[in-house]
Rosetta silent file (secondary structure, phi, psi, omega in degrees, C-alpha in Angstrom):
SEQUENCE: XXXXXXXXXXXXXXXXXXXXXXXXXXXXXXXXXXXXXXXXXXXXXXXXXXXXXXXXXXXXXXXXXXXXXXXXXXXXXXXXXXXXXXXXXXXXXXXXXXXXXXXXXXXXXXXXXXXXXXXXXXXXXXXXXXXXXXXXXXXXXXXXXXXXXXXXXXXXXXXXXXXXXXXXXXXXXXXXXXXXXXXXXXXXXXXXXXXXXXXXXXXXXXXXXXXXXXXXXXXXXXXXXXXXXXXXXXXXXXXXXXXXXXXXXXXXXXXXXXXXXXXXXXXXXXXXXXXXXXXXXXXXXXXXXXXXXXXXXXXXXXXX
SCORE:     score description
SCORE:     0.000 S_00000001
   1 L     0.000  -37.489  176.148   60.594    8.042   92.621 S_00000001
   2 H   -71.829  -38.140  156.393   63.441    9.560   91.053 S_00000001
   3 H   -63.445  -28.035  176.094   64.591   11.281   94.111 S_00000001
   4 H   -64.106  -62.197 -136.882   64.589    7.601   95.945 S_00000001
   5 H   -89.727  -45.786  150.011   66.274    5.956   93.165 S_00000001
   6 L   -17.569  -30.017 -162.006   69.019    9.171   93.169 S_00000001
   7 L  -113.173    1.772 -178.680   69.880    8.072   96.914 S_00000001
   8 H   -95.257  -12.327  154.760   70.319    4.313   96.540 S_00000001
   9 H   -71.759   -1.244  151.779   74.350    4.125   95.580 S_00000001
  10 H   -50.018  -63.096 -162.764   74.538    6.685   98.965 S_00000001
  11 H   -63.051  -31.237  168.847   72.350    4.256  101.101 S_00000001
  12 H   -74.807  -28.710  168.067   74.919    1.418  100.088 S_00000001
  13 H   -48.670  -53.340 -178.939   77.726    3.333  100.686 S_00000001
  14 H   -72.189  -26.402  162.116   76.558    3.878  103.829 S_00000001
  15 H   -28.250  -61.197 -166.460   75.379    0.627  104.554 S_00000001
  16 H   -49.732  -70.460 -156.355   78.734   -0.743  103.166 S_00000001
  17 H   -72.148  -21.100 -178.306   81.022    1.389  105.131 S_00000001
  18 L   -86.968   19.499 -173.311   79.028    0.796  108.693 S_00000001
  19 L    73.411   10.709 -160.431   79.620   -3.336  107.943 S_00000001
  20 L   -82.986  -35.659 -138.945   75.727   -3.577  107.466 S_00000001
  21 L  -124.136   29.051 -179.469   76.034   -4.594  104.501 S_00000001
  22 L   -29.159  -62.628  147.647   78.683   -7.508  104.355 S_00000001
  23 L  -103.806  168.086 -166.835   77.107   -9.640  101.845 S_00000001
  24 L  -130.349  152.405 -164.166   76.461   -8.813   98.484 S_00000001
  25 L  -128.334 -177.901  163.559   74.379  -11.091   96.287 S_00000001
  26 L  -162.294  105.747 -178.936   73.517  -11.822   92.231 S_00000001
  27 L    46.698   51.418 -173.189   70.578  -13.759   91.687 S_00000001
  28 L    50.789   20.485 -177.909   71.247  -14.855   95.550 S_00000001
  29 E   -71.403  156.151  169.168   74.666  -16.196   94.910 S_00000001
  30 L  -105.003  133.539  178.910   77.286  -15.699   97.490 S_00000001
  31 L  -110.798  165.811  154.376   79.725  -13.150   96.203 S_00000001
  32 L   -42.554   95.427 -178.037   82.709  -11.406   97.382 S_00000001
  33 L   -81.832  131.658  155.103   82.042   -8.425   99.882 S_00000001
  34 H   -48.676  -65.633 -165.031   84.407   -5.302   99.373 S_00000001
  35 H   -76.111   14.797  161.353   83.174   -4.393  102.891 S_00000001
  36 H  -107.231   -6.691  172.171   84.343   -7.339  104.520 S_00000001
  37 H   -84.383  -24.877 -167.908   88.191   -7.526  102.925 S_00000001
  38 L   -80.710   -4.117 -176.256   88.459   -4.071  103.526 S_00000001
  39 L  -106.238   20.185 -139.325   88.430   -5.006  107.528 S_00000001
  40 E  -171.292  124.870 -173.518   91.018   -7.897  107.032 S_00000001
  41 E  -105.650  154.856 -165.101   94.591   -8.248  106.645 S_00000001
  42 E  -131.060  147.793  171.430   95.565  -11.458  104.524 S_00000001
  43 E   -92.148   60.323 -164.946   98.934  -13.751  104.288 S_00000001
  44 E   -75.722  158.089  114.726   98.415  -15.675  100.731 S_00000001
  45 E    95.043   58.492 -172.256  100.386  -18.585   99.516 S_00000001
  46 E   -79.590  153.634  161.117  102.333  -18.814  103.113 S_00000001
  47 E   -94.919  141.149 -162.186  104.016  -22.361  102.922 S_00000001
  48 E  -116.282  -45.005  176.383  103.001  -24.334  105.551 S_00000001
  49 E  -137.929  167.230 -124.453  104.714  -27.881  104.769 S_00000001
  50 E  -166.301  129.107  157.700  107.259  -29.160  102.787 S_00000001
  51 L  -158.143  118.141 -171.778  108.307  -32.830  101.052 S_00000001
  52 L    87.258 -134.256  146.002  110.601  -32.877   98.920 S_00000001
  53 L   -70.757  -52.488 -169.439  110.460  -30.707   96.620 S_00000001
  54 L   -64.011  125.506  158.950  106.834  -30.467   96.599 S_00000001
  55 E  -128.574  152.459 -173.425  105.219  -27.915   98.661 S_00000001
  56 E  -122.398  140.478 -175.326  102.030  -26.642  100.221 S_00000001
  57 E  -105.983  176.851  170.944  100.320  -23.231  101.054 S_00000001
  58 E  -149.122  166.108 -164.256   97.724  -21.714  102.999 S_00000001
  59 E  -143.875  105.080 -177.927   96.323  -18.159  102.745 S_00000001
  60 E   -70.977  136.424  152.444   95.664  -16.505  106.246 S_00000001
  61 E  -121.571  139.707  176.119   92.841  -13.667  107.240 S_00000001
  62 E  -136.079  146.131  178.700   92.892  -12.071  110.043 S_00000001
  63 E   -52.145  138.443  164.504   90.577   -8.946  111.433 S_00000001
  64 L   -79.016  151.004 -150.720   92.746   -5.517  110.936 S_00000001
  65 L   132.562  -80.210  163.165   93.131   -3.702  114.085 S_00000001
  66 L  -120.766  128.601  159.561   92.786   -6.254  116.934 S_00000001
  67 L   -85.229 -175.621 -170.866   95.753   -7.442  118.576 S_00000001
  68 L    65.289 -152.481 -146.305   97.143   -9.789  120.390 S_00000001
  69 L   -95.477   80.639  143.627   96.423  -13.632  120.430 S_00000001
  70 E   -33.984  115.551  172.198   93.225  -14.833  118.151 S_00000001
  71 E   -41.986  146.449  167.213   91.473  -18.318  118.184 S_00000001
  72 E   -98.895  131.851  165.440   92.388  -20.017  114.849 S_00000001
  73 E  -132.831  115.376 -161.991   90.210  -21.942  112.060 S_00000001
  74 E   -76.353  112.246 -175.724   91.837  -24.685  109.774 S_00000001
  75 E  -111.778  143.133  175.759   89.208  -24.300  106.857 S_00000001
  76 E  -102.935  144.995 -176.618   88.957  -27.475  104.134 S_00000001
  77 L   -95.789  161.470  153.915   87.912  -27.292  100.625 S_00000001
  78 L  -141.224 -162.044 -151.705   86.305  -30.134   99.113 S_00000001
  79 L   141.937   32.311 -148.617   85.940  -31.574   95.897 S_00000001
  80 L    12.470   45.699 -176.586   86.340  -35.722   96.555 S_00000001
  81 L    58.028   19.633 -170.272   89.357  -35.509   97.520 S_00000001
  82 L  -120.237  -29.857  165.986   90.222  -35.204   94.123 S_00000001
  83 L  -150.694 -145.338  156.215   89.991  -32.246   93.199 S_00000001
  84 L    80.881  168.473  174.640   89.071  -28.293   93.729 S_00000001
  85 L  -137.694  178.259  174.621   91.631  -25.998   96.034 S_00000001
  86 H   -27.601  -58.373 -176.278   92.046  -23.796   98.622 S_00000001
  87 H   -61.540  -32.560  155.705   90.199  -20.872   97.508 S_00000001
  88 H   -26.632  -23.504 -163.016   87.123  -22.537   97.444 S_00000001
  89 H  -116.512  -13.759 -171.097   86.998  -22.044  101.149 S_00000001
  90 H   -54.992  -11.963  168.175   88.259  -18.218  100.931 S_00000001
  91 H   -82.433  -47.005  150.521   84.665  -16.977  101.825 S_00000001
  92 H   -45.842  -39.246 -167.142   84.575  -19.234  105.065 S_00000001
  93 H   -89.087  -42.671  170.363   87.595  -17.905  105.925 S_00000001
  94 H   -47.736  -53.630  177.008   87.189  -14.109  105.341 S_00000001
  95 H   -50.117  -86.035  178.623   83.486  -14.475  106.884 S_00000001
  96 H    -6.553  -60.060  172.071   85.453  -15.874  110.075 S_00000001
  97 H   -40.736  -56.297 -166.750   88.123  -13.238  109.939 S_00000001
  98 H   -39.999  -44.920 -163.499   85.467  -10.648  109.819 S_00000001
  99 L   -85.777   12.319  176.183   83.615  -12.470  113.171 S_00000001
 100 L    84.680   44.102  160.799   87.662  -12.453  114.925 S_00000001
 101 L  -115.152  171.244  161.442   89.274  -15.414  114.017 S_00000001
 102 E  -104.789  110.725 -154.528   92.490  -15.940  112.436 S_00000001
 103 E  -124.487  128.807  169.999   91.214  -17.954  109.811 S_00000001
 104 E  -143.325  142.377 -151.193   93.052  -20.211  106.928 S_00000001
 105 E  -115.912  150.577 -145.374   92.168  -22.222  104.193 S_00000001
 106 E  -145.803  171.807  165.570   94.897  -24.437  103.253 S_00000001
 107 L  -108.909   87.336  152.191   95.712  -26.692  100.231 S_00000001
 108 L   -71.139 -175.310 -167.077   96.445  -30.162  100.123 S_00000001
 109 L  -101.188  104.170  179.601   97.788  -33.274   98.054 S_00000001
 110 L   -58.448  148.615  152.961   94.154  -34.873   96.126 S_00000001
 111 H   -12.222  -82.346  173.976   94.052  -38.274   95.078 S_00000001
 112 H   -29.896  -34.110 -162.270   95.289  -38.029   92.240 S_00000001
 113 H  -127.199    2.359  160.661   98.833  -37.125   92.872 S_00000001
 114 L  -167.537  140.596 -152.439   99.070  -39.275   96.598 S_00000001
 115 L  -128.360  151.581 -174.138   96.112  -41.073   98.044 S_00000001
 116 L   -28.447  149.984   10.851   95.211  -41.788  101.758 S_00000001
 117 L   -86.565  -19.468 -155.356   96.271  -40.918  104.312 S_00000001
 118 H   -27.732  -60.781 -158.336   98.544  -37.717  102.357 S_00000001
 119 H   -31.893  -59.911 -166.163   95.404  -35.642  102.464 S_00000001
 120 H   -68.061  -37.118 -179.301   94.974  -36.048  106.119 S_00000001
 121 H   -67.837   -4.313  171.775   98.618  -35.622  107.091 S_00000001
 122 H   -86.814  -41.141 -178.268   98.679  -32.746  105.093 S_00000001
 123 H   -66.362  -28.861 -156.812   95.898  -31.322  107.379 S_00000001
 124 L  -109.149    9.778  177.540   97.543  -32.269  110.660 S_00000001
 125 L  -139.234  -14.863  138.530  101.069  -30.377  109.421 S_00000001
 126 H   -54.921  -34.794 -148.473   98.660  -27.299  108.989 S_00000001
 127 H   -93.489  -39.484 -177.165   97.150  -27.353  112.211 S_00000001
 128 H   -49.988  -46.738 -158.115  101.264  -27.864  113.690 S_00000001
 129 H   -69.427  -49.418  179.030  102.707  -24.968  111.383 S_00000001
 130 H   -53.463  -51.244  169.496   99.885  -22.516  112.909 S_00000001
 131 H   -28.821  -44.573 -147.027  100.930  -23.982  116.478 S_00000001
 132 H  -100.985  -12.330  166.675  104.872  -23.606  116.040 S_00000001
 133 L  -103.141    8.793 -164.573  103.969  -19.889  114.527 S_00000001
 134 H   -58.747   -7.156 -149.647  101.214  -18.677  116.746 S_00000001
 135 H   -96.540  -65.118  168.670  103.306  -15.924  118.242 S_00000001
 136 H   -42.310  -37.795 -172.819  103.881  -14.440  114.824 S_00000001
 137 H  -104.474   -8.236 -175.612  100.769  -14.713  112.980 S_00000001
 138 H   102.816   48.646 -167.572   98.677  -14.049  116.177 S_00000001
 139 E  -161.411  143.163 -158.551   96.754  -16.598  116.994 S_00000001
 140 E   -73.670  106.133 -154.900   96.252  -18.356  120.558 S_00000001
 141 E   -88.157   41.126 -176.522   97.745  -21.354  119.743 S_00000001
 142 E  -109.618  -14.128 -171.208   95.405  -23.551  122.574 S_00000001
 143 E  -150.097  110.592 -179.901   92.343  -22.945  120.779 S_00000001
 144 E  -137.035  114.379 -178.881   92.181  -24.345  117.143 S_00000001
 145 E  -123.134 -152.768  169.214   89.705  -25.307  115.347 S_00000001
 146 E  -161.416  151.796  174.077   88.555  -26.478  111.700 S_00000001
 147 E  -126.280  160.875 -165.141   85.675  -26.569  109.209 S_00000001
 148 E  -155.088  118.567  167.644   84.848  -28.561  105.922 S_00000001
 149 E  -102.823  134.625  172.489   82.662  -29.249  103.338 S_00000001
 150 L    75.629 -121.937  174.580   82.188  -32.767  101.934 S_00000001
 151 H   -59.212  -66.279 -175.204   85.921  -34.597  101.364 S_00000001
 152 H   -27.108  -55.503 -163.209   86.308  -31.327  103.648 S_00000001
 153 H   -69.580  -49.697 -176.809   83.787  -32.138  105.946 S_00000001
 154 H   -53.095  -59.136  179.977   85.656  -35.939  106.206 S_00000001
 155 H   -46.591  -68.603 -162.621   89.021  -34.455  106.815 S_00000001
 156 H   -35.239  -42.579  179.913   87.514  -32.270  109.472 S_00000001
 157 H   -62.958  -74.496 -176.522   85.969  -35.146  111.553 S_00000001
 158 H   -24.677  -45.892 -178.757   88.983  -37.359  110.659 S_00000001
 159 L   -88.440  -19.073  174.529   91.301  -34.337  112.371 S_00000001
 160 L   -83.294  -16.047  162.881   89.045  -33.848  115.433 S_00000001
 161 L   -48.736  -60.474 -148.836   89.499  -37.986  116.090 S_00000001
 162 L   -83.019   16.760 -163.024   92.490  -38.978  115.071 S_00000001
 163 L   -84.843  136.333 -178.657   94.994  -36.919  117.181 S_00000001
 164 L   117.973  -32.196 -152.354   97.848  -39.467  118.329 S_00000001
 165 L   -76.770  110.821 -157.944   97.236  -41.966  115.652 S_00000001
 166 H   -61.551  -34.731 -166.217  100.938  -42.244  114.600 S_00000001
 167 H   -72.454   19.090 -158.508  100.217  -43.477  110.799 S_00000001
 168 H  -123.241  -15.303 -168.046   97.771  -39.885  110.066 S_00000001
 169 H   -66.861  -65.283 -167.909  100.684  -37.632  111.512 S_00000001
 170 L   100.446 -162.326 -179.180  102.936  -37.398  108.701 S_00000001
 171 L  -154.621   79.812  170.906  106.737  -35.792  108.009 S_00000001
 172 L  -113.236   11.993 -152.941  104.789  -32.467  106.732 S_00000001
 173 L    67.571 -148.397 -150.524  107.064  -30.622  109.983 S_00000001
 174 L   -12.174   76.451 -178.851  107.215  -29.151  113.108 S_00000001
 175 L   -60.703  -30.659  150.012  107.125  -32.934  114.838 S_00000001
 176 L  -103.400   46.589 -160.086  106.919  -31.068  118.170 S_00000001
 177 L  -124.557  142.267  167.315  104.010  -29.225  117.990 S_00000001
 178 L   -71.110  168.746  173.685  100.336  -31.091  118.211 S_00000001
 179 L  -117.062   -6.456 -166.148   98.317  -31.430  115.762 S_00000001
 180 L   -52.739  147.290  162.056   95.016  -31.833  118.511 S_00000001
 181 L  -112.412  139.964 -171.612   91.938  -29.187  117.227 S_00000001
 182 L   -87.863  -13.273  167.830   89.771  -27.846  120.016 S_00000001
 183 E   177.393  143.177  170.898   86.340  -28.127  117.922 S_00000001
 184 E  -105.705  122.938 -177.431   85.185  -28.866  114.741 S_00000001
 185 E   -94.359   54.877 -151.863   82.728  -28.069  112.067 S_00000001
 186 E   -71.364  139.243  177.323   82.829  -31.416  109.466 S_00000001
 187 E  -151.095  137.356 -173.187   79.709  -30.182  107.235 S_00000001
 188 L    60.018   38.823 -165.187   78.082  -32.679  104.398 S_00000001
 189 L  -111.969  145.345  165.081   80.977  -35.163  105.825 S_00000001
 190 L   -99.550  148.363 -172.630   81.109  -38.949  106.076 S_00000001
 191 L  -108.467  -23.558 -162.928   82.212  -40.125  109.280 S_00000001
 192 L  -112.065   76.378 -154.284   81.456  -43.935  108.761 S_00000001
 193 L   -89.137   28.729 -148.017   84.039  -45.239  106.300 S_00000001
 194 L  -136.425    8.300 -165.157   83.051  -48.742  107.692 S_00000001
 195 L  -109.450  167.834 -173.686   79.226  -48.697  106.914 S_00000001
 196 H   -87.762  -12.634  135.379   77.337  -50.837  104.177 S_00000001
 197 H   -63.389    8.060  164.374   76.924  -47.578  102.137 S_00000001
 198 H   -88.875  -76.972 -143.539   80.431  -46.941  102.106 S_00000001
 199 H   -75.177  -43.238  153.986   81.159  -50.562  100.858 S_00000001
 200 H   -43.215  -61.535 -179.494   78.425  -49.745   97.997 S_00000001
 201 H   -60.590  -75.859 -116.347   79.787  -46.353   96.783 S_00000001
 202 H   -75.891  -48.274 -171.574   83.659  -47.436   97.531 S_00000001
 203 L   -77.170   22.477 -140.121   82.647  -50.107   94.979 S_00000001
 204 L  -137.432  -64.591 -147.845   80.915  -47.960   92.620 S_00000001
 205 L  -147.736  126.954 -142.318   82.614  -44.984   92.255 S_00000001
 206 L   -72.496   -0.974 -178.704   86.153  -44.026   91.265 S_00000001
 207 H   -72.777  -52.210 -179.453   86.300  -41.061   93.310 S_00000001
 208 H   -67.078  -79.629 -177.201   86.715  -43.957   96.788 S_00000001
 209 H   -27.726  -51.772 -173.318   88.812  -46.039   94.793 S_00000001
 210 H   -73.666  -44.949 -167.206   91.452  -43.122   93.867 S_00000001
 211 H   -88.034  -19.745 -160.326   91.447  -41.851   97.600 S_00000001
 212 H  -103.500  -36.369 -168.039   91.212  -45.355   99.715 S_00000001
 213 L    92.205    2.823  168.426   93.527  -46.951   96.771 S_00000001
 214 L   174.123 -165.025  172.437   90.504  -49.510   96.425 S_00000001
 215 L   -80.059 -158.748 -161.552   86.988  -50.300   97.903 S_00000001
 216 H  -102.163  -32.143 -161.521   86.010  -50.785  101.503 S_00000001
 217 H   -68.074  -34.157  159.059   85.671  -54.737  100.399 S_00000001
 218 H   -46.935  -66.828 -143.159   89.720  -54.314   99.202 S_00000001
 219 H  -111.182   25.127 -175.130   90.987  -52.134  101.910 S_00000001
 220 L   -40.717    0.912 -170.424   89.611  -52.793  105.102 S_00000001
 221 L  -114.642  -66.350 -176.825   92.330  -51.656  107.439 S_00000001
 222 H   -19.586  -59.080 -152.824   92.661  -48.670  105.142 S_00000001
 223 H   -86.298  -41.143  172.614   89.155  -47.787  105.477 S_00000001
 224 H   -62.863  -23.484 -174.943   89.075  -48.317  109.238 S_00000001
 225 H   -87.531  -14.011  164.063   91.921  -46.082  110.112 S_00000001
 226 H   -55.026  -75.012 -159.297   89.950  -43.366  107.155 S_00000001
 227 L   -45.230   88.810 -162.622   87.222  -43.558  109.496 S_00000001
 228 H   -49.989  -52.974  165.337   86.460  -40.940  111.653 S_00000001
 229 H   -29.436  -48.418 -154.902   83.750  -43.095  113.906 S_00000001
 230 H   -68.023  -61.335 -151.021   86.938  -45.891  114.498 S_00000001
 231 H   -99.041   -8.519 -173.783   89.120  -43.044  116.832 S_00000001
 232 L   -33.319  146.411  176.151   86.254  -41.330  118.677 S_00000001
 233 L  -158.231  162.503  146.375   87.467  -41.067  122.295 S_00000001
 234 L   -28.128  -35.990 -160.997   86.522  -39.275  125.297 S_00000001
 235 L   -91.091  -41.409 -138.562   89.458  -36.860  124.546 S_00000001
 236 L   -65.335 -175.622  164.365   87.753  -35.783  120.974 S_00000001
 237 L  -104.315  160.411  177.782   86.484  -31.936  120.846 S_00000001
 238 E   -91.291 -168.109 -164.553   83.154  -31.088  120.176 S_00000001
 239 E  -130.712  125.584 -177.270   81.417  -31.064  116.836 S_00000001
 240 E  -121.470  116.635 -175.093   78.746  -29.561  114.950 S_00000001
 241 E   -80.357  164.141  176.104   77.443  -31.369  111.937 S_00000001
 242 E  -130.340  132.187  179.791   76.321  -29.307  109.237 S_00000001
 243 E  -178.933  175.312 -165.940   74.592  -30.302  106.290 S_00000001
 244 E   -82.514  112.552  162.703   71.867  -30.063  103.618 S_00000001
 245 L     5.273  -57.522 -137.931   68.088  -30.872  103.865 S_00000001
 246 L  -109.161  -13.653 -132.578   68.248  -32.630  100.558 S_00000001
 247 L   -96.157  136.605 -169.855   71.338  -34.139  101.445 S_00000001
 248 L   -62.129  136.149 -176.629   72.131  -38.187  102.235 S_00000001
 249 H   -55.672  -48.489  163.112   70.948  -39.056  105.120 S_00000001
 250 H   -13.187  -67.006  179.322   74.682  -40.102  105.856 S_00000001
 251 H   -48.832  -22.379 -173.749   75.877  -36.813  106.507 S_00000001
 252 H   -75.217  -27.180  142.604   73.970  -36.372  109.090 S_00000001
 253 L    85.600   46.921 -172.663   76.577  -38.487  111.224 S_00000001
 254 H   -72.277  -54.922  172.599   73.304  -40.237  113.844 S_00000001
 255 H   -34.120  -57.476 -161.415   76.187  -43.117  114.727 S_00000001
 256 H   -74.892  -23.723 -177.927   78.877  -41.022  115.123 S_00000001
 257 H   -79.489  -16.020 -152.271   76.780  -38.259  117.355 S_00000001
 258 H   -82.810  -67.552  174.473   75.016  -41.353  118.946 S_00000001
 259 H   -35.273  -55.402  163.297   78.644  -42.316  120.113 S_00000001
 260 H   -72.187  -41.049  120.127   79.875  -39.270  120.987 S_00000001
 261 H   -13.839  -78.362  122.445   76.649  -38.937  123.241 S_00000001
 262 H    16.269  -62.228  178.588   77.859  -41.910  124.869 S_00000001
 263 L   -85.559  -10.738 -175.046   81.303  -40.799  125.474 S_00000001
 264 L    78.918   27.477  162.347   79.987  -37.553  127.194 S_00000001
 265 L   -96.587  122.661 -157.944   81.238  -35.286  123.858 S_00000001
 266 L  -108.930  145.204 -132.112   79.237  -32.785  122.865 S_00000001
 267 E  -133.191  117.485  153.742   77.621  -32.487  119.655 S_00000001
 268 E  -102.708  169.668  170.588   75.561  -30.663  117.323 S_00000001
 269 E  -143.049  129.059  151.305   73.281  -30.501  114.034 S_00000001
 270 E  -133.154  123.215 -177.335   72.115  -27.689  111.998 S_00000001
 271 E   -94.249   89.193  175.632   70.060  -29.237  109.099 S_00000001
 272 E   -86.662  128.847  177.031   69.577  -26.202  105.971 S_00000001
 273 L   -70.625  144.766 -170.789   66.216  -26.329  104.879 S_00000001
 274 L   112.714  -70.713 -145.125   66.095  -26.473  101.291 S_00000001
 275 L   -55.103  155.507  162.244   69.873  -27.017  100.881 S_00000001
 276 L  -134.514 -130.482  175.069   71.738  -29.674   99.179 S_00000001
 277 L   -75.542  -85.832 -126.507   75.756  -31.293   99.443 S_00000001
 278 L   -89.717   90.284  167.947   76.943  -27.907   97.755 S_00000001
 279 L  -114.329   32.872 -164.713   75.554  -25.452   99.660 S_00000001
 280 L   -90.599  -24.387 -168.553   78.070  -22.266   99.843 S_00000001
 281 L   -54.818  -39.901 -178.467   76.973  -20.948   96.712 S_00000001
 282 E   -72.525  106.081  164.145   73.411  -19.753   97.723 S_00000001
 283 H   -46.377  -55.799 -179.041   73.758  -16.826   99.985 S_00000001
 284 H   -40.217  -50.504  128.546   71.071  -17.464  102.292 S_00000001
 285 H    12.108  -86.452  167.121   72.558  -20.668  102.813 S_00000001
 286 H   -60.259  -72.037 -161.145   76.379  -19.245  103.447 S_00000001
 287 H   -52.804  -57.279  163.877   74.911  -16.849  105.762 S_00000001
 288 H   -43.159  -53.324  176.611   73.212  -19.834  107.776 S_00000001
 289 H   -40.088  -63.619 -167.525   76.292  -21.719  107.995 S_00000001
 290 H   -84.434    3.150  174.867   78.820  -19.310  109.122 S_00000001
 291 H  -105.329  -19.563  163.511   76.428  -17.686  111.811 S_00000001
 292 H   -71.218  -18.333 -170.465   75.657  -21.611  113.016 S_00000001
 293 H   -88.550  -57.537  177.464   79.338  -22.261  112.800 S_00000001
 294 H   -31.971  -71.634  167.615   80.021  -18.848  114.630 S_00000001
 295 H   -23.601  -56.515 -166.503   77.611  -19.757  117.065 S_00000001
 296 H   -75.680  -21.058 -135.973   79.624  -23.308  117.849 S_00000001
 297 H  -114.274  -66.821  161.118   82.692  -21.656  118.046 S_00000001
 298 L   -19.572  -44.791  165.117   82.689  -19.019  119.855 S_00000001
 299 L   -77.543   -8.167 -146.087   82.004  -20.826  123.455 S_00000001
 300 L  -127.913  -84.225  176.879   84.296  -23.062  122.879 S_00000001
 301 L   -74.151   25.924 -179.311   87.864  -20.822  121.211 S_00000001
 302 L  -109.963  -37.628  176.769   86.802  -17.702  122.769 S_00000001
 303 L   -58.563  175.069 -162.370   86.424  -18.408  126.384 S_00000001
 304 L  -107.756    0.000    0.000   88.762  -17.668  128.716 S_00000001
């Protein structure tokens, strides 16, 4: 027993160093992997857009290594649009890098300090800035996509919809580059800011009130142009919801895939058993996500 137990920081090294061994756990938490930053070169607190004074970053990873021109993923934190940052998302995006994306998790303006639309127009002057830089940072700028959890998960829908819709653009720069995303992951996201559970919560709870600037019963124009169901087109990319067992039945987005059905746009669900809204924390969990996310992705920014 003592010779076994002698050989197990060896068997992790070696684990470690052949990529085997990616995540690392603590009472099944998702942690930080050594061996996956150690494959991954990173850009932190690049600026992406600019008002005023005030400005906003995003913090790139990309695989070390491989050249040339890499699919891209716009990653969102959430946090009701009120709060939480970037970094929040920094495990999606390194897990991404690792699998060959150029992957960036970005920062926007919460609730608190500008209220819809900011958020989204903040998202949509990310997705430009990679576009008007793809040459530089590497990344194919034809095939872009984004993921989200929660307020993440909204934005996410909200940016695979809404490309054209002049009031969501913004003056965050480079006004002659799209903003369009080629597929999307919205996960634990409402899509239906126009439903009679919206108009319950929005009146309830101060998180919808801070981001809409009122309720759905106030702000009805507001809330339709919020609404990711309201732009669905023909046009959209596809989508794969993601979302928690335990989770509101909302999230699960049956209108908006119903719709999108309809339109000939294709669609997905992965439902984690167990799981609840916040599910990154839980390794098992993480590990589901990003190999269902992987999964979606891949056919879609990889082909040729």
């Amino acid at each position: 027993m003592k010779r076994f137990l002698s050989l197990i920081p060896f068997l992790l090294a070696f684990f470690s160093l052949f990529g085997w061994a990616e995540n690392k756990t603590v009472n099944g938490r998702t942690k930080d992997s050594p061996a996956v930053l150690d494959r991954l070169h990173a850009k932190l607190n690049l600026t992406y857009a600019k008002y005023g004074d005030r400005s906003l970053e995003m913090d790139i990873y990309r695989p070390k290594g491989v050249w040339g021109e890499l699919p891209a993923v716009v990653c969102i934190h959430g946090g009701g649009w009120a709060k939480g940052n970037r970094t929040s998302h920094a495990k999606i995006a390194q897990a991404l890098a690792a699998r060959g994306y150029v992957a960036s998790t970005i920062s926007y303006r919460l609730s608190g300090e500008a209220p819809f639309p900011a958020a989204i127009q903040d998202c949509k002057a990310a997705v430009r800035f990679l576009r008007a830089n793809a040459k530089e940072l590497g990344i194919d700028a034809t095939k872009i996509g984004a993921i989200g959890l929660s307020a993440g998960g909204h934005l996410t829908a909200l940016l695979a919809t809404s490309h054209g819709v002049d009031e969501l653009e913004g003056e965050g720069g480079n006004p002659s580059f799209s903003s369009r995303i080629q597929a999307a992951v919205p996960m634990g996201a409402q899509t239906d800011f126009l439903s009679e559970r919206t108009r319950e919560v929005s009146k309830e709870r101060q998180i919808w009130k801070q981001f809409m600037g009122g309720s759905q019963q106030e702000r009805p124009k507001a809330y339709r142009l919020a609404s990711p169901l309201e732009h669905l087109d023909k046009d959209d990319p596809p989508c794969l919801f993601i979302t928690g067992e335990t989770d509101d039945e909302s999230t699960r987005a049956a209108k908006f895939r119903k719709r999108m059905s309809d339109l000939g746009v294709s669609s997905e669900i992965e439902v984690i058993e167990g799981a609840p809204h916040g599910f990154l924390t839980k390794q098992i969990w993480f590990d589901q996500m990003i190999d269902a996310s992987v999964d979606f992705f891949d056919p879609i920014l990889k082909r040729n």
